[in-house]
PQR file of N, CA, C, O and H, with PARSE charges and radii, in Angstrom:
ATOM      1  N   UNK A   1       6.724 138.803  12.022 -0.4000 1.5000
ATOM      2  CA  UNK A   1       6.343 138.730  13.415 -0.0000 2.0000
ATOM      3  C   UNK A   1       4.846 139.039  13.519  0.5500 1.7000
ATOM      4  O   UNK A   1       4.280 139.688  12.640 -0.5500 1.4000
ATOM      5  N   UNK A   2       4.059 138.459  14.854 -0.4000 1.5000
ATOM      6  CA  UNK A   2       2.826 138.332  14.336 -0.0000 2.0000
ATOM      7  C   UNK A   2       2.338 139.458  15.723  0.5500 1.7000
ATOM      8  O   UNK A   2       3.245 140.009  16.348 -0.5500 1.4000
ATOM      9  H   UNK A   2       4.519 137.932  15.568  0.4000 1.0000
ATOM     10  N   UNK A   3       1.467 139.613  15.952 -0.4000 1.5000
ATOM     11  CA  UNK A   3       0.998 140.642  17.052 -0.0000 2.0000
ATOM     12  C   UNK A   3      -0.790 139.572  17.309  0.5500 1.7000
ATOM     13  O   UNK A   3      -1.115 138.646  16.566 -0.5500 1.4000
ATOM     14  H   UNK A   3       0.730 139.165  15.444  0.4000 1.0000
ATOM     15  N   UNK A   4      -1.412 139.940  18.199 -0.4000 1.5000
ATOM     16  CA  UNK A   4      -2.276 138.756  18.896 -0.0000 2.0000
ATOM     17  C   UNK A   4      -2.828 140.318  20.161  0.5500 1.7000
ATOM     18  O   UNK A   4      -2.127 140.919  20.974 -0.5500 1.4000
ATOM     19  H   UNK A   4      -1.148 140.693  18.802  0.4000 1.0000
ATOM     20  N   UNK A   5      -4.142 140.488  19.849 -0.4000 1.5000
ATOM     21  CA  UNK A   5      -5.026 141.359  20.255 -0.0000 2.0000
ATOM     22  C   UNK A   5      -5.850 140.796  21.831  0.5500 1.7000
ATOM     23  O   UNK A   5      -5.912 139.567  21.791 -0.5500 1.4000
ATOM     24  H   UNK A   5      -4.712 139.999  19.188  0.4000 1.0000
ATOM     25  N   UNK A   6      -6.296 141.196  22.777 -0.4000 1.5000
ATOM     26  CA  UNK A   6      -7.087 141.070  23.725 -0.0000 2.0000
ATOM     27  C   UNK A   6      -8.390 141.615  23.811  0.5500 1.7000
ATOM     28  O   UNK A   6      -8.651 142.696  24.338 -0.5500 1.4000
ATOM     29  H   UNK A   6      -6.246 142.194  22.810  0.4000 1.0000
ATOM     30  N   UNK A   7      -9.465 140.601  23.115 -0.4000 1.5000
ATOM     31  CA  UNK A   7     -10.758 140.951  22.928 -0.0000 2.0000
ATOM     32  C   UNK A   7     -11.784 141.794  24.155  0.5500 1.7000
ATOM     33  O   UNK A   7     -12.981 142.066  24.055 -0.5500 1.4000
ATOM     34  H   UNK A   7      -9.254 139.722  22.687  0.4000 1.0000
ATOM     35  N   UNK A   8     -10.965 142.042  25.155 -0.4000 1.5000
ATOM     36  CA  UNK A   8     -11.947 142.918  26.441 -0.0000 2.0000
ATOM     37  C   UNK A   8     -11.438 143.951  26.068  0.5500 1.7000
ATOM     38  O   UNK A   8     -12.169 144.752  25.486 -0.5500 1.4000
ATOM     39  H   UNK A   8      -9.993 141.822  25.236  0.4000 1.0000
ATOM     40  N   UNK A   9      -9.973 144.295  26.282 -0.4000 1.5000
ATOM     41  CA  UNK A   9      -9.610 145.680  26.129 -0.0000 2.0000
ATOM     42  C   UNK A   9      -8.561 146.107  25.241  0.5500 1.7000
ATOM     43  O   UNK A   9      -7.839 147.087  25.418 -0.5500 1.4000
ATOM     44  H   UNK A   9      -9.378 143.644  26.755  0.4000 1.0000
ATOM     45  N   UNK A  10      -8.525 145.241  24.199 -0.4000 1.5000
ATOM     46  CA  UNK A  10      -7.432 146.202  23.060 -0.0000 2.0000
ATOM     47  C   UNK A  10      -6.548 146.158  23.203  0.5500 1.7000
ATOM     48  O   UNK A  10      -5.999 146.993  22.485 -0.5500 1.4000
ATOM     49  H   UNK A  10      -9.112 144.445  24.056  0.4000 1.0000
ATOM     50  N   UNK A  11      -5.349 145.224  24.218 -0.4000 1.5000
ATOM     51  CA  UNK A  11      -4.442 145.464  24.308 -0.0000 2.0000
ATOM     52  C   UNK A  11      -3.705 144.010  23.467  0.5500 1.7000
ATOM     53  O   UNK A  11      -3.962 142.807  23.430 -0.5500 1.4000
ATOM     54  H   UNK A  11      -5.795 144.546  24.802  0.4000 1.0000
ATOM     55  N   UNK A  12      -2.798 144.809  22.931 -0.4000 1.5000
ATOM     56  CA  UNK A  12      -1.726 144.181  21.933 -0.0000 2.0000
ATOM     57  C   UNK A  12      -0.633 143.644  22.088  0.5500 1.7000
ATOM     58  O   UNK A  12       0.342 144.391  22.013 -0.5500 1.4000
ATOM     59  H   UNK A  12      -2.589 145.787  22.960  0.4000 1.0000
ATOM     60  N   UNK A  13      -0.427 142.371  22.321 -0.4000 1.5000
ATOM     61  CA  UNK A  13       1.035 141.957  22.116 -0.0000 2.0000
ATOM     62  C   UNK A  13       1.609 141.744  20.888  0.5500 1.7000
ATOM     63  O   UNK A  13       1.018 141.021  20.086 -0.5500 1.4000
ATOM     64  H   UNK A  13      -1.219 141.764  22.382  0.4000 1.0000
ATOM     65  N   UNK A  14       2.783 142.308  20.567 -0.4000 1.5000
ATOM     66  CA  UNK A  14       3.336 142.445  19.515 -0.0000 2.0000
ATOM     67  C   UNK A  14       4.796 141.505  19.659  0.5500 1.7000
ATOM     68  O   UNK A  14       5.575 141.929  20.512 -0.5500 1.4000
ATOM     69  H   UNK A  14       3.263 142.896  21.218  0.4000 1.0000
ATOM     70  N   UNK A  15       5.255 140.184  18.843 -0.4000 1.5000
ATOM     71  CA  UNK A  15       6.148 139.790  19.049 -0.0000 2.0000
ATOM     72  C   UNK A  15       7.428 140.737  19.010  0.5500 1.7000
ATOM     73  O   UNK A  15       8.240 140.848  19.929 -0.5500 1.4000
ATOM     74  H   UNK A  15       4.622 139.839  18.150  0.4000 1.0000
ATOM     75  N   UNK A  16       7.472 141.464  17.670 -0.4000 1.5000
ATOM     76  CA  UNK A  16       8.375 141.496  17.652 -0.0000 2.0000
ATOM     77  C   UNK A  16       8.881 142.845  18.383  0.5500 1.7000
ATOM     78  O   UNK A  16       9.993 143.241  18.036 -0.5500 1.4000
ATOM     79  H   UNK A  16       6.812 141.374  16.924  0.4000 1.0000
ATOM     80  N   UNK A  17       7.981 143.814  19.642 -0.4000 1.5000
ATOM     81  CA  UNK A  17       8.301 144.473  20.494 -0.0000 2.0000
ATOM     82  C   UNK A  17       8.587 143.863  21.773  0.5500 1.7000
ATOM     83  O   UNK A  17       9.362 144.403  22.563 -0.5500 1.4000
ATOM     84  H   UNK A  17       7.077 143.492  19.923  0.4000 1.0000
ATOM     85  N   UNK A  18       7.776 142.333  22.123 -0.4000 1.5000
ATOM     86  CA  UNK A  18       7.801 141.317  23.398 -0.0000 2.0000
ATOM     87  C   UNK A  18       7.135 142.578  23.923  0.5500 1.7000
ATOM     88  O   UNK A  18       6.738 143.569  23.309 -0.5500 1.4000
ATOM     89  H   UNK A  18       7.147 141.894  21.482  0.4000 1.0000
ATOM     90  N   UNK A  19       7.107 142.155  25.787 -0.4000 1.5000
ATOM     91  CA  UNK A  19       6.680 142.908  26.721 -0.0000 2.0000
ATOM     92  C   UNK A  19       7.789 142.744  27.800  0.5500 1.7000
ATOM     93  O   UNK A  19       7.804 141.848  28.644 -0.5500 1.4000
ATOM     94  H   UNK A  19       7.429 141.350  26.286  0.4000 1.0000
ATOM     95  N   UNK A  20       8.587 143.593  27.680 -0.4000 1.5000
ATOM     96  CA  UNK A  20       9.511 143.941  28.809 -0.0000 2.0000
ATOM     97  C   UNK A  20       9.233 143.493  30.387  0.5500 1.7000
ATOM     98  O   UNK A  20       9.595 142.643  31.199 -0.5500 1.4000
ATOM     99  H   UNK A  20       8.575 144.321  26.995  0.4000 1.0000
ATOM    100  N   UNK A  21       8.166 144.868  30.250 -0.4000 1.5000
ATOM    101  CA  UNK A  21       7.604 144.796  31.985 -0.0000 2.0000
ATOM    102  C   UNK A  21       6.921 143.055  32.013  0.5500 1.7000
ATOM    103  O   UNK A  21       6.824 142.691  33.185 -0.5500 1.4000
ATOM    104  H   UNK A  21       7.871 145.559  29.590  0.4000 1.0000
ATOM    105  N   UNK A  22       6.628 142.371  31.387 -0.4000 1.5000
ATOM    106  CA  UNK A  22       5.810 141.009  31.699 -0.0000 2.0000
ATOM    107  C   UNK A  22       7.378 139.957  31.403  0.5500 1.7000
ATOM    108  O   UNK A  22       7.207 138.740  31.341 -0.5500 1.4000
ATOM    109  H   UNK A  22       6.707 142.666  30.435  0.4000 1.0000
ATOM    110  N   UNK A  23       8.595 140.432  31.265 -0.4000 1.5000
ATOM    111  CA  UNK A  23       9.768 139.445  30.986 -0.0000 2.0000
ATOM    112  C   UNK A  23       9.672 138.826  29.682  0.5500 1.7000
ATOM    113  O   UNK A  23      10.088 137.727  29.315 -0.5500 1.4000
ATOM    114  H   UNK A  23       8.734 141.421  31.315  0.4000 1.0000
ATOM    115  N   UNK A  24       9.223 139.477  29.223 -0.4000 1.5000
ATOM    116  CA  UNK A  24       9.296 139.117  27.263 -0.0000 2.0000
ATOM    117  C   UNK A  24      10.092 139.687  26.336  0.5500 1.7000
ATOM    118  O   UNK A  24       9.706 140.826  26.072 -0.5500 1.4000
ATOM    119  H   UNK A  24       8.885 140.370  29.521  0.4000 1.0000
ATOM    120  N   UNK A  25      10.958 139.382  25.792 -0.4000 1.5000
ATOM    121  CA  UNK A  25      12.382 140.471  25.555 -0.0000 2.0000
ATOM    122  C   UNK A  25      11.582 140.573  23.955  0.5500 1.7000
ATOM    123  O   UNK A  25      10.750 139.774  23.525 -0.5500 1.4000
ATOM    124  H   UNK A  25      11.272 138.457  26.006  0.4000 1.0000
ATOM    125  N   UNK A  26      12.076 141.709  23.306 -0.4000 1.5000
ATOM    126  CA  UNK A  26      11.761 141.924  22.073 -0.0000 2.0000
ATOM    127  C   UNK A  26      11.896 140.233  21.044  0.5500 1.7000
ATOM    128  O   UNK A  26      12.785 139.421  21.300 -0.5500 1.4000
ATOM    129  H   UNK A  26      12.752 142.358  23.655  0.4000 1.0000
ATOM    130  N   UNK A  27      11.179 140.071  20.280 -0.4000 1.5000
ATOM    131  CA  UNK A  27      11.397 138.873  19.278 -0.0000 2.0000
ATOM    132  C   UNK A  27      10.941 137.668  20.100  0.5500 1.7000
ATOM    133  O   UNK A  27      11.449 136.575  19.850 -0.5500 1.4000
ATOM    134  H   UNK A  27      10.456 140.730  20.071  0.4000 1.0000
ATOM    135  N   UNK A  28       9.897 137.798  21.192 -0.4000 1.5000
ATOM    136  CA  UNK A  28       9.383 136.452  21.939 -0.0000 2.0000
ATOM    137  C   UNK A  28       8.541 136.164  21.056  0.5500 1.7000
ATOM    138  O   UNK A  28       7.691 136.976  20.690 -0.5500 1.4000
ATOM    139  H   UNK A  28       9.484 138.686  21.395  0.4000 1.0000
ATOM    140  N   UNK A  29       8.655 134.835  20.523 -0.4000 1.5000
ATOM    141  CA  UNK A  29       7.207 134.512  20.059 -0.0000 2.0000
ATOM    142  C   UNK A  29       6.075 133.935  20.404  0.5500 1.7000
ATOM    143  O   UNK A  29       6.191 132.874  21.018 -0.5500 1.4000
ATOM    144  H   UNK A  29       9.345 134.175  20.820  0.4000 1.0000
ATOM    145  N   UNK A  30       4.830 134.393  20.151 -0.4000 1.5000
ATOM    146  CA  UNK A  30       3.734 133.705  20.679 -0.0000 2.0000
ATOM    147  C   UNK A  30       3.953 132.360  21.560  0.5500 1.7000
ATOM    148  O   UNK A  30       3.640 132.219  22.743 -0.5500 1.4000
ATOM    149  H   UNK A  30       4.736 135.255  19.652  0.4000 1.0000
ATOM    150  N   UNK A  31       4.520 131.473  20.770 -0.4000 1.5000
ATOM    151  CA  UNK A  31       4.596 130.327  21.201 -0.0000 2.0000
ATOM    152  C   UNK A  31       5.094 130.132  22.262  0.5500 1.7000
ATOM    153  O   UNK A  31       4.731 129.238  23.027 -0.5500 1.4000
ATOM    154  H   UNK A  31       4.775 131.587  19.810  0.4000 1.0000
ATOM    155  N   UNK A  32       6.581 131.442  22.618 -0.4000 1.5000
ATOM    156  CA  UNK A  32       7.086 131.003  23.721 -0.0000 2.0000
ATOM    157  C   UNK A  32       6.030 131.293  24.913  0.5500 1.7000
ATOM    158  O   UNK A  32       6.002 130.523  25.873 -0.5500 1.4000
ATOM    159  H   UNK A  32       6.875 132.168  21.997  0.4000 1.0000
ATOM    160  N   UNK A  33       5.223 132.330  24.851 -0.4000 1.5000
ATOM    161  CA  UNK A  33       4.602 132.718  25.426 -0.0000 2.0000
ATOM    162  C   UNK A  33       3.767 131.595  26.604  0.5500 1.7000
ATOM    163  O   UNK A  33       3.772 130.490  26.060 -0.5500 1.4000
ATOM    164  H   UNK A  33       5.246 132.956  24.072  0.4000 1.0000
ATOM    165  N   UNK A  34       3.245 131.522  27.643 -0.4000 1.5000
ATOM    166  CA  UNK A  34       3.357 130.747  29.046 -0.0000 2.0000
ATOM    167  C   UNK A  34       1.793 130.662  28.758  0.5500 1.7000
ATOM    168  O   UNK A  34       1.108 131.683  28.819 -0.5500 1.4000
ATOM    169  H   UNK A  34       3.241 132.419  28.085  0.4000 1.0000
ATOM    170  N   UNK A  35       1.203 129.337  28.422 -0.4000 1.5000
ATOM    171  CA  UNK A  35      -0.468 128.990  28.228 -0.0000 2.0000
ATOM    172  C   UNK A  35      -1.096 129.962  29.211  0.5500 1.7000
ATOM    173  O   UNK A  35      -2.186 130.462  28.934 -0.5500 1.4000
ATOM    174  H   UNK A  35       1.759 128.507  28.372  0.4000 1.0000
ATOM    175  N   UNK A  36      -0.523 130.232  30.247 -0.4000 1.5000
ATOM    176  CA  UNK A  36      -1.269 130.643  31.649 -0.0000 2.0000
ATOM    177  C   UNK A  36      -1.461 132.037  32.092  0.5500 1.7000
ATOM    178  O   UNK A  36      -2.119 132.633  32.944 -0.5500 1.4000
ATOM    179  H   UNK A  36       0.362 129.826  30.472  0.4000 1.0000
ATOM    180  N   UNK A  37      -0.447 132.362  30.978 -0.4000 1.5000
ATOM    181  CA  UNK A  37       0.113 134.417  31.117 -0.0000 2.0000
ATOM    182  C   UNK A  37      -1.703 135.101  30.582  0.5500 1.7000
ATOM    183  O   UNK A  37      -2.455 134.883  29.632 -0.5500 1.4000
ATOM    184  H   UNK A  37       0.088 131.878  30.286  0.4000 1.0000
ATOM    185  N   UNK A  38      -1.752 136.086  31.970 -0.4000 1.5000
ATOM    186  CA  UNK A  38      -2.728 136.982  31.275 -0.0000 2.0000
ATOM    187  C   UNK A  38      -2.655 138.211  30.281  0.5500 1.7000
ATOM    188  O   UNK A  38      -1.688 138.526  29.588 -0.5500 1.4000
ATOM    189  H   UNK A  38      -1.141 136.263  32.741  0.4000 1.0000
ATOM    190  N   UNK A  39      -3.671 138.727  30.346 -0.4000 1.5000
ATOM    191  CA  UNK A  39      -3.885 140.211  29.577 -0.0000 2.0000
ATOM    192  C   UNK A  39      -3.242 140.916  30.863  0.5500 1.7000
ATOM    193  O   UNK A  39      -3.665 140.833  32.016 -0.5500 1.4000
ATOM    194  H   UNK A  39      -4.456 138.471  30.909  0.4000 1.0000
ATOM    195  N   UNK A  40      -1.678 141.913  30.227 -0.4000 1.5000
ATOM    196  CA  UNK A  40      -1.126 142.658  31.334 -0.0000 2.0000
ATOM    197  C   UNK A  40      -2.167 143.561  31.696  0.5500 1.7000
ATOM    198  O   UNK A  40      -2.100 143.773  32.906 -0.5500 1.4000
ATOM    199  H   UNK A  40      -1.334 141.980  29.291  0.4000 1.0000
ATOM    200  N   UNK A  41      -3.023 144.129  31.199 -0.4000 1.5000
ATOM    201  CA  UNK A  41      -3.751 145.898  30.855 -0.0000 2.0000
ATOM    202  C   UNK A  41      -5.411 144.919  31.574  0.5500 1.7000
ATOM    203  O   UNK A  41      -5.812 145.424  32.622 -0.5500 1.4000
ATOM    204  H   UNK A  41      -3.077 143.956  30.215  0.4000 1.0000
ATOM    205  N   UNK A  42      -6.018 144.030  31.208 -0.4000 1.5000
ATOM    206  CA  UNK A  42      -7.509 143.792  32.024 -0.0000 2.0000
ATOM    207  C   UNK A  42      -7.663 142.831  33.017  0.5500 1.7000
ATOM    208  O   UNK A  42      -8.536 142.698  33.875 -0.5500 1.4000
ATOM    209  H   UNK A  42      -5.692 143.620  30.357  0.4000 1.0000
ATOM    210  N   UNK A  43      -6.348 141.976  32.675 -0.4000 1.5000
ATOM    211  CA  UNK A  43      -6.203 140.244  33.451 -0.0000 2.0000
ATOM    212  C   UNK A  43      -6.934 139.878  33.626  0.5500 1.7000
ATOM    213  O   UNK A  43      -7.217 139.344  34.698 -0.5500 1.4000
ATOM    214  H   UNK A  43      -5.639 142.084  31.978  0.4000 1.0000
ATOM    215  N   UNK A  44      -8.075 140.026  32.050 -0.4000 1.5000
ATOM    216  CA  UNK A  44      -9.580 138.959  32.193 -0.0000 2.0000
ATOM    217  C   UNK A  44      -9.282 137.812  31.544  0.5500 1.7000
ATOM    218  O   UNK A  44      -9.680 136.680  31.817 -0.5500 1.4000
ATOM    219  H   UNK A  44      -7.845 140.459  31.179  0.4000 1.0000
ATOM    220  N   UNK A  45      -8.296 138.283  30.351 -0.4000 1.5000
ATOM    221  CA  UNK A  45      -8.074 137.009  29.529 -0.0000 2.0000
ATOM    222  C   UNK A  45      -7.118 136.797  29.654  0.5500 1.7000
ATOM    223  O   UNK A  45      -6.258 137.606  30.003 -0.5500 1.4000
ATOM    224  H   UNK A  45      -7.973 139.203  30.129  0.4000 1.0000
ATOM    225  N   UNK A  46      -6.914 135.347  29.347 -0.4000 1.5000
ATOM    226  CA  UNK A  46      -5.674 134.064  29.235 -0.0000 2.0000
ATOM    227  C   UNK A  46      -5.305 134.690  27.504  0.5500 1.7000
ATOM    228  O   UNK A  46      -6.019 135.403  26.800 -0.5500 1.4000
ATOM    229  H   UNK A  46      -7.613 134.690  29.063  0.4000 1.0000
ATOM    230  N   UNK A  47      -4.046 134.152  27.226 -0.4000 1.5000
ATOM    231  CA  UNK A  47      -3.556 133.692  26.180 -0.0000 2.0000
ATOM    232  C   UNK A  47      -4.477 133.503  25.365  0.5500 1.7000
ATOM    233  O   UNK A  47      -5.011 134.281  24.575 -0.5500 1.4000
ATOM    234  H   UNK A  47      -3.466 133.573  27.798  0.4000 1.0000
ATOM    235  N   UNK A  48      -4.727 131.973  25.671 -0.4000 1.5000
ATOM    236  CA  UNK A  48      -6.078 131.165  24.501 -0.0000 2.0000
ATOM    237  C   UNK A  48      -6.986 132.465  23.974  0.5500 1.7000
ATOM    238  O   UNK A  48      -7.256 132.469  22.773 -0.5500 1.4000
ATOM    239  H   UNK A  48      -4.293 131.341  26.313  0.4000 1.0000
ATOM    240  N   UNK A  49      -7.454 133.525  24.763 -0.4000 1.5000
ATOM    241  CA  UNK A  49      -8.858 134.431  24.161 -0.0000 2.0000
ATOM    242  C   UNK A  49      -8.002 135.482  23.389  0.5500 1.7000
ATOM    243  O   UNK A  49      -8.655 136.518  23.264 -0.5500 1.4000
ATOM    244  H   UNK A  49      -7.235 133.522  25.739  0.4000 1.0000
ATOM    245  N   UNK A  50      -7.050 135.548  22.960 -0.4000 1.5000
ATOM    246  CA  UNK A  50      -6.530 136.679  22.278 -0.0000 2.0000
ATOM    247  C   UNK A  50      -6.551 136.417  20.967  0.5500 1.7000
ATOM    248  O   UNK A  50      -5.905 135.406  20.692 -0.5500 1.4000
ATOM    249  H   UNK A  50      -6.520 134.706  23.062  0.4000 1.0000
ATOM    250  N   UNK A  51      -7.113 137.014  19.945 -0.4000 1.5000
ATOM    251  CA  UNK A  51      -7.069 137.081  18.582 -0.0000 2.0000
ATOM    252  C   UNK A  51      -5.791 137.210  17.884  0.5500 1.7000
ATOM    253  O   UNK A  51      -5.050 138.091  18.321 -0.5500 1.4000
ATOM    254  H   UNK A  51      -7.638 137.835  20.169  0.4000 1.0000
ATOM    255  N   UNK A  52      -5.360 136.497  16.859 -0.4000 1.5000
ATOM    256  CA  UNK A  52      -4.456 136.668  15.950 -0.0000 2.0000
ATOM    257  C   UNK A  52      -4.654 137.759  15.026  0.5500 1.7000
ATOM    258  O   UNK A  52      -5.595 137.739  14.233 -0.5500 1.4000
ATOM    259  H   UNK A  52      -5.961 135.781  16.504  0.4000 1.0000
ATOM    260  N   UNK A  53      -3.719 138.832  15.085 -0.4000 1.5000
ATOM    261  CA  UNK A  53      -3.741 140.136  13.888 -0.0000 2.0000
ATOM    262  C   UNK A  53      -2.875 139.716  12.534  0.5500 1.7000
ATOM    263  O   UNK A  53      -3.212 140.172  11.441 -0.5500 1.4000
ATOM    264  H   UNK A  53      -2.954 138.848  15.729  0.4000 1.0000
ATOM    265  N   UNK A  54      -1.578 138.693  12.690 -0.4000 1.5000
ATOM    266  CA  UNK A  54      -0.812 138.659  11.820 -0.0000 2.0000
ATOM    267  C   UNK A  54       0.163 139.904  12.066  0.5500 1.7000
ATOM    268  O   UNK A  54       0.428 140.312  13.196 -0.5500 1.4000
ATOM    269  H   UNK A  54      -1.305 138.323  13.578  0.4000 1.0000
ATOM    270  N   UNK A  55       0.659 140.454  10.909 -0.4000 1.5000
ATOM    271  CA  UNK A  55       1.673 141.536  11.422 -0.0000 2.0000
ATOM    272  C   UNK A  55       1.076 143.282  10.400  0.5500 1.7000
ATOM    273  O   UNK A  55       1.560 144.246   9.807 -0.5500 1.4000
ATOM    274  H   UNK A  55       0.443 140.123   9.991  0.4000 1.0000
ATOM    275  N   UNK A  56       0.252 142.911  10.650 -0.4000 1.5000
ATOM    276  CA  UNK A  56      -0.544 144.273   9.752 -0.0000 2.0000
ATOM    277  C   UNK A  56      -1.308 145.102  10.954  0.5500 1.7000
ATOM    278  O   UNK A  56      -1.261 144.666  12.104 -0.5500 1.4000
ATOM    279  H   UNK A  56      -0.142 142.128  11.131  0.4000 1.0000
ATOM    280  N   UNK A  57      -1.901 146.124  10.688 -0.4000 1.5000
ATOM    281  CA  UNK A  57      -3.038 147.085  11.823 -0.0000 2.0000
ATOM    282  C   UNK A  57      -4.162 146.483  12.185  0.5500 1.7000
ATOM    283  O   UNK A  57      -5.002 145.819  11.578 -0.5500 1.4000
ATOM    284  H   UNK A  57      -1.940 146.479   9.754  0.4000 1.0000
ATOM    285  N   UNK A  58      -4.025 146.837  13.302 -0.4000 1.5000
ATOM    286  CA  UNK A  58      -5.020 146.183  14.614 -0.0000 2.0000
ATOM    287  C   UNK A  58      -6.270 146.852  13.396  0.5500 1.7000
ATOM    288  O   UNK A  58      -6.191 147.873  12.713 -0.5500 1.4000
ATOM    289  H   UNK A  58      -3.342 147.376  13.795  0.4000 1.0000
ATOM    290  N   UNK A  59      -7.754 145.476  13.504 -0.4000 1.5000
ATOM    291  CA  UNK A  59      -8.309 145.791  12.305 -0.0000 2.0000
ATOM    292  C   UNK A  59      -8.251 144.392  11.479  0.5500 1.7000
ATOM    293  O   UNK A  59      -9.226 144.124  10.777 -0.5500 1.4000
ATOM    294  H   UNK A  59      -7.819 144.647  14.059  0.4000 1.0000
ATOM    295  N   UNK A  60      -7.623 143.872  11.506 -0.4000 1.5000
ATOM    296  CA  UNK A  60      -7.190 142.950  10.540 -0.0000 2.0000
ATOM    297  C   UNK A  60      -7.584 141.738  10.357  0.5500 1.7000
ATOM    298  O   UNK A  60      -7.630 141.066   9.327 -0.5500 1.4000
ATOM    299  H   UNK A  60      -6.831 144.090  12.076  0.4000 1.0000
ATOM    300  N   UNK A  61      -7.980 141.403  11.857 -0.4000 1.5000
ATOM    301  CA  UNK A  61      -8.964 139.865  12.045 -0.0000 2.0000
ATOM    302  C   UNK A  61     -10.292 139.973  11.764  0.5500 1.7000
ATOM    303  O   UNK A  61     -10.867 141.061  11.766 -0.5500 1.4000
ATOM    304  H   UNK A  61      -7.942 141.949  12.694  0.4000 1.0000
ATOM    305  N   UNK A  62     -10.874 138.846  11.500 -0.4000 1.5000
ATOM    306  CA  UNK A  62     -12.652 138.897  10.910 -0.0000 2.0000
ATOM    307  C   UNK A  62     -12.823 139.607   9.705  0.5500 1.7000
ATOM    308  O   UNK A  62     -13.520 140.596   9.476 -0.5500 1.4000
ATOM    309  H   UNK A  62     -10.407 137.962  11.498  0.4000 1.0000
ATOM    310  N   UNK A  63     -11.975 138.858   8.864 -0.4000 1.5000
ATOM    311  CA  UNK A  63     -12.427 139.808   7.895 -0.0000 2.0000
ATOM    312  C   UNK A  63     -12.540 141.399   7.188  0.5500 1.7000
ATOM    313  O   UNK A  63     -12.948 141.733   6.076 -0.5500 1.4000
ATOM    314  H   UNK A  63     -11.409 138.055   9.050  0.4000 1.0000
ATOM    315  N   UNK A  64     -11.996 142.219   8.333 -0.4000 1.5000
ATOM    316  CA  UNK A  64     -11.619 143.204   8.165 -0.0000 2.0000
ATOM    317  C   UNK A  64     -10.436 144.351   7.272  0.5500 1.7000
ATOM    318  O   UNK A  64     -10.409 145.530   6.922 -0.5500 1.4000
ATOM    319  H   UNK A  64     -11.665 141.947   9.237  0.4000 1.0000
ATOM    320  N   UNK A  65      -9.507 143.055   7.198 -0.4000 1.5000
ATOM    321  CA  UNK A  65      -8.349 143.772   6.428 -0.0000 2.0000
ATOM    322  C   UNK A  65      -8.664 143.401   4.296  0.5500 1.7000
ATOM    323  O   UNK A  65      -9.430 142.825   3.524 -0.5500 1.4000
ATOM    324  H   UNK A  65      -9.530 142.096   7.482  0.4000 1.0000
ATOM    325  N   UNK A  66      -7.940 143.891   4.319 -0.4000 1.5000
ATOM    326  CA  UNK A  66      -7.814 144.000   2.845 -0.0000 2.0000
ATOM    327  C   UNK A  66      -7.967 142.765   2.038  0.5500 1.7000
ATOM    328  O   UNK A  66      -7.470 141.714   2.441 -0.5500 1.4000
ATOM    329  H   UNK A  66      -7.318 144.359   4.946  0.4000 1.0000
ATOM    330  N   UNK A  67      -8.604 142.826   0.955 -0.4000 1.5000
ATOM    331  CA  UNK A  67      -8.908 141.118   0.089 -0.0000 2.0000
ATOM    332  C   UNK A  67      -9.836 141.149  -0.441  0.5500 1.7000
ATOM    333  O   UNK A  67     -10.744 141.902  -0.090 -0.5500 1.4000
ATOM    334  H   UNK A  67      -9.008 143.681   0.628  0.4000 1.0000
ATOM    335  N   UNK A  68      -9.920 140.402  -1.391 -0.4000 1.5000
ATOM    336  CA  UNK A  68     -11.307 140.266  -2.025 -0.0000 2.0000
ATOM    337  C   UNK A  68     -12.798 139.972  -1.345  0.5500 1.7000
ATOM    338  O   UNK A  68     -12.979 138.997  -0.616 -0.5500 1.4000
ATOM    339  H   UNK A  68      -9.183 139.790  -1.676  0.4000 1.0000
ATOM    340  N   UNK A  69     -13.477 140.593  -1.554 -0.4000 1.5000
ATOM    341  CA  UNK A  69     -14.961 140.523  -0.873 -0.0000 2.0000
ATOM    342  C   UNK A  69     -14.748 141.917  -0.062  0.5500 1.7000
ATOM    343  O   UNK A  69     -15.806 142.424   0.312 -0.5500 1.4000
ATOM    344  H   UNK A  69     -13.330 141.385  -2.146  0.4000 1.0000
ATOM    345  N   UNK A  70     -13.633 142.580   0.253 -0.4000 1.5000
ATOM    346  CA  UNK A  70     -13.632 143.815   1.397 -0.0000 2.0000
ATOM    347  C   UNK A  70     -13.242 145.134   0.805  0.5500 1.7000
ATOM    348  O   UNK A  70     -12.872 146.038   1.554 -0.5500 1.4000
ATOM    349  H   UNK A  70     -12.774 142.169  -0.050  0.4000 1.0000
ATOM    350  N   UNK A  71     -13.282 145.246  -0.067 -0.4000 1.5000
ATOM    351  CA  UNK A  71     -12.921 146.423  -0.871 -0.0000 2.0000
ATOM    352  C   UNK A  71     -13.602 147.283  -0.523  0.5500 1.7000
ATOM    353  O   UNK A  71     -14.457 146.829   0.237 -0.5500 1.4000
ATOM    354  H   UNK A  71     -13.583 144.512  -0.676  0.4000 1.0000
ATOM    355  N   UNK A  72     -13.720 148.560  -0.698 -0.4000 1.5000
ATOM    356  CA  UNK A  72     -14.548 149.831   0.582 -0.0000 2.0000
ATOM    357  C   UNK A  72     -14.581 150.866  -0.706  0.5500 1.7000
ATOM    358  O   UNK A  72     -15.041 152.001  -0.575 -0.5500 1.4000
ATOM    359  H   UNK A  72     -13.026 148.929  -1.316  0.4000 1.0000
TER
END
């Protein structure tokens, strides 16, 4: 399950928790997700502006997570 970040304020949708309060039952996936649905937490961004995390810690997009070239 993949989780998908909101670049204004950090807030996380996580498939495989869904969002209750927004009518997203646990195990919604992205896809089902509504082109038009905002950021519950800034309602600056749409869908489209949310970053893909994959299913690892927020951190993980741009290069950030673990792999060759990122070793610390």
């Amino acid at each position: 399950m993949a989780r998908y970040q909101c670049p204004d304020c950090s807030y996380v949708y996580d498939e495989m928790r869904g969002e209750v309060h927004e009518g997203f039952a646990p195990n919604t996936s992205w896809a089902q997700i509504p082109d038009d649905w905002a950021c519950p937490d800034c309602a600056v961004r749409d869908k489209g502006d949310f970053i893909p995390l994959g299913s690892g810690a927020v951190g993980e997009h741009a290069g950030l997570g673990a792999g060759p070239g990122n070793e610390r």
